[in-house]
C-alpha positions as a printed Julia matrix, in Angstrom:
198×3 Matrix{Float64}:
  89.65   97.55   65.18
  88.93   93.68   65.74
  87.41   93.55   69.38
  88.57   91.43   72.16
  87.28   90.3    75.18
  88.22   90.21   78.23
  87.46   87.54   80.51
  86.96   87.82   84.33
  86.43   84.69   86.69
  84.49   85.16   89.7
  86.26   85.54   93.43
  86.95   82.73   95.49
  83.92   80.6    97.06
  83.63   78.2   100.05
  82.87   75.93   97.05
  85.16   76.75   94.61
  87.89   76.75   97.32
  86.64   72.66   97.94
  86.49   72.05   94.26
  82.6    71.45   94.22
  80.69   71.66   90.89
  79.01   75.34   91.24
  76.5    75.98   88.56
  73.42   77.43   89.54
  73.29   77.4    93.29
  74.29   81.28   94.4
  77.19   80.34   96.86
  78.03   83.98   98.09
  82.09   85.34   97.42
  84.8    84.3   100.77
  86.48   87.49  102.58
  89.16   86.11   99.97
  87.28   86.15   97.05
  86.19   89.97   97.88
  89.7    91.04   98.73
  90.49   89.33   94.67
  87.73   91.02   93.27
  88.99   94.69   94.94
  92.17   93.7    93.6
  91.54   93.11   89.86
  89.76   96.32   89.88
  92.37   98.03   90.96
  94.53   96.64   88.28
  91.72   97.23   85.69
  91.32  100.69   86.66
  95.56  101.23   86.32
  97.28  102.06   83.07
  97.6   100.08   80.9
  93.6    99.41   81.36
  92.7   102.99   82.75
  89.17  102.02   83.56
  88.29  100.4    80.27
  86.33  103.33   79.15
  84.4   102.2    76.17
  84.14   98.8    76.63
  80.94   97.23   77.2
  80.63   95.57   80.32
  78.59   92.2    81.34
  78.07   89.96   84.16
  76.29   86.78   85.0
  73.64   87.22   87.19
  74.52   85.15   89.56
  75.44   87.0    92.82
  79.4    85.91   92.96
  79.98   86.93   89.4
  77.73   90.56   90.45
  79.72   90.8    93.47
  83.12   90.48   91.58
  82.06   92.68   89.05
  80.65   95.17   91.88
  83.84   95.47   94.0
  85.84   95.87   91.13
  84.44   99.16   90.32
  82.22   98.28   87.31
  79.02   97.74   88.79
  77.22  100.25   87.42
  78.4   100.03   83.77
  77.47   96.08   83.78
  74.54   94.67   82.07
  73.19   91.2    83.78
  73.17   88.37   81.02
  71.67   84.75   81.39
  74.14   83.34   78.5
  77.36   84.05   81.37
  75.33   81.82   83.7
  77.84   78.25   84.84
  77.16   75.07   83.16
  73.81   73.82   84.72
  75.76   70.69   86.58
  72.32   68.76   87.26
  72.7    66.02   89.3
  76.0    66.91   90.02
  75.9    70.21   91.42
  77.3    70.58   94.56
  79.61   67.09   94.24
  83.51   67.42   93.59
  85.23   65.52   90.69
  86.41   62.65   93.17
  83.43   61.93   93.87
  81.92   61.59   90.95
  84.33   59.4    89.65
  83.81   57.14   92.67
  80.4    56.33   90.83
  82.01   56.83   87.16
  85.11   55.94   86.67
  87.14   57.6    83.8
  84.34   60.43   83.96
  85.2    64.07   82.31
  82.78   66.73   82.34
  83.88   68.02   78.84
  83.41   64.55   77.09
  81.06   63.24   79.24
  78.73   65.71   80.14
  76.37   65.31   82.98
  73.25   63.99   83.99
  69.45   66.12   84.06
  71.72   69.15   83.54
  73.04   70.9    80.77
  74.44   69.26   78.06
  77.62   70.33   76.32
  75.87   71.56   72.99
  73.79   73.59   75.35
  76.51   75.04   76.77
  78.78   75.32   73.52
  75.41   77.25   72.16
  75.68   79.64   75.14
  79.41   80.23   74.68
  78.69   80.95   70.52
  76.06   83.85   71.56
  78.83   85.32   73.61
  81.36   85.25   71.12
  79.1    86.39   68.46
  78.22   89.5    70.98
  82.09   90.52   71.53
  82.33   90.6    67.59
  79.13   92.11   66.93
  80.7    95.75   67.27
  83.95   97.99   66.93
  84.77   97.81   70.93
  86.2    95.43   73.23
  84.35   93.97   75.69
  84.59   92.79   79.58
  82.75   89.99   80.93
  82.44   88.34   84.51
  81.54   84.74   84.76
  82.69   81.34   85.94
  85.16   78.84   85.24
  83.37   76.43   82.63
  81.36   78.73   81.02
  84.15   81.28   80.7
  86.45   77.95   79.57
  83.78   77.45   76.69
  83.87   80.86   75.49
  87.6    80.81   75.16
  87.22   77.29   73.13
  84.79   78.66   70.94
  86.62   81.48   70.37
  89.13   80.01   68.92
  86.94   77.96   66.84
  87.49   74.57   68.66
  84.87   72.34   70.22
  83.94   72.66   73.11
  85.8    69.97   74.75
  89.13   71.65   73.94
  88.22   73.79   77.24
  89.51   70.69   79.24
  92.72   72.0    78.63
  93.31   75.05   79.43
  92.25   75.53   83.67
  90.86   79.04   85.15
  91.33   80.19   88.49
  89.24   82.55   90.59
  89.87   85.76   89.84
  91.77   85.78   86.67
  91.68   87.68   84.18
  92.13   86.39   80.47
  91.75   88.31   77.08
  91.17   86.65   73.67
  92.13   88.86   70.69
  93.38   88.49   67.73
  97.17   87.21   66.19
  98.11   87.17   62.51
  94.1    87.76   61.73
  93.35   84.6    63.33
  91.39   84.31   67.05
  93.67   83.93   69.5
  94.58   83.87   73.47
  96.05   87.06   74.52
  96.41   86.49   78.21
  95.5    83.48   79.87
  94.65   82.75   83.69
  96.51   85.92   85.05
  96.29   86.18   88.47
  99.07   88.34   89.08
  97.0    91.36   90.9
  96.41   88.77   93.96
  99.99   88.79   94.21
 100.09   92.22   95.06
């Protein structure tokens, strides 16, 4: 079997909810973003998913990835990992795209990277260790994360730069798996948020 991964995005945040940069500071989950989490793992623990028995099972450590992972029911099979930590924004933590283009126009994260913070090779290194994890072993895998970093991991997998994660947007809550089509990596499911709807 050629293991996949599944990729879950954190719950809903006051800051995600305003669009702030949210790397490293531990902004705690919204009512909302609890309710999501509850949600997905009652869809993950539904056929066709049934609980994901055998799959390995990591989270970042930061509290709103724990928390999602936690009130979806997989708490206690979920290993904390620094590599699922969000892009180390620097000087920009905390600030919203608008206005960091008021100081830089033109500016984009993914080809611009940011300042006295991580820098995209940094982060595309990150994204490699998790990829090389999910295909290290005959099982498929569940991580829960955050937007950019989980945006990286899906770039790499595919084998593109980094940058190509501009493209494709994550909301919170989703759940994405990357797989495998024609023996080529490939995106299974992409920014499925159709449990919320529920």
């Amino acid at each position: 079997m050629a293991p996949r991964i599944l990729l879950a995005r954190h719950g809903q945040t006051e800051w995600s909810l305003l669009g702030r940069h949210t790397g490293r500071t531990d902004i705690p989950l919204l009512d909302e973003g609890r309710r999501g989490a509850e949600l997905l793992g009652g869809r993950l623990h539904r056929g066709p998913w049934a609980g994901l028995a055998g799959y390995e099972i990591r989270t970042s450590p930061l509290s709103r990835a724990r928390e999602t992972c936690e009130l979806a029911g997989f708490g206690d099979r979920a290993e904390t990992w620094d590599a699922l930590m969000e892009f180390d924004y620097g000087a920009y933590e905390g600030m919203t795209p608008t206005e960091i283009k008021a100081a830089r126009p033109g500016w984009l994260i993914w080809r611009d990277g940011v300042p006295d913070g991580e820098t995209l090779a940094e982060v595309a290194a990150r994204a490699d260790e998790v990829v090389e994890w999910a295909r290290s072993a005959d099982r498929d895998v569940l991580v829960f994360a955050h937007g950019h970093i989980l945006r990286s991991i899906a770039a790499r997998w595919l084998g593109e730069d980094v940058s190509f994660a501009a493209r494709i947007n994550l909301a919170p809550t989703s759940l994405s798996r990357l797989g495998w089509a024609y023996g080529a990596p490939a995106i299974e499911r992409w920014n499925d948020t159709g449990h919320l709807e529920a």
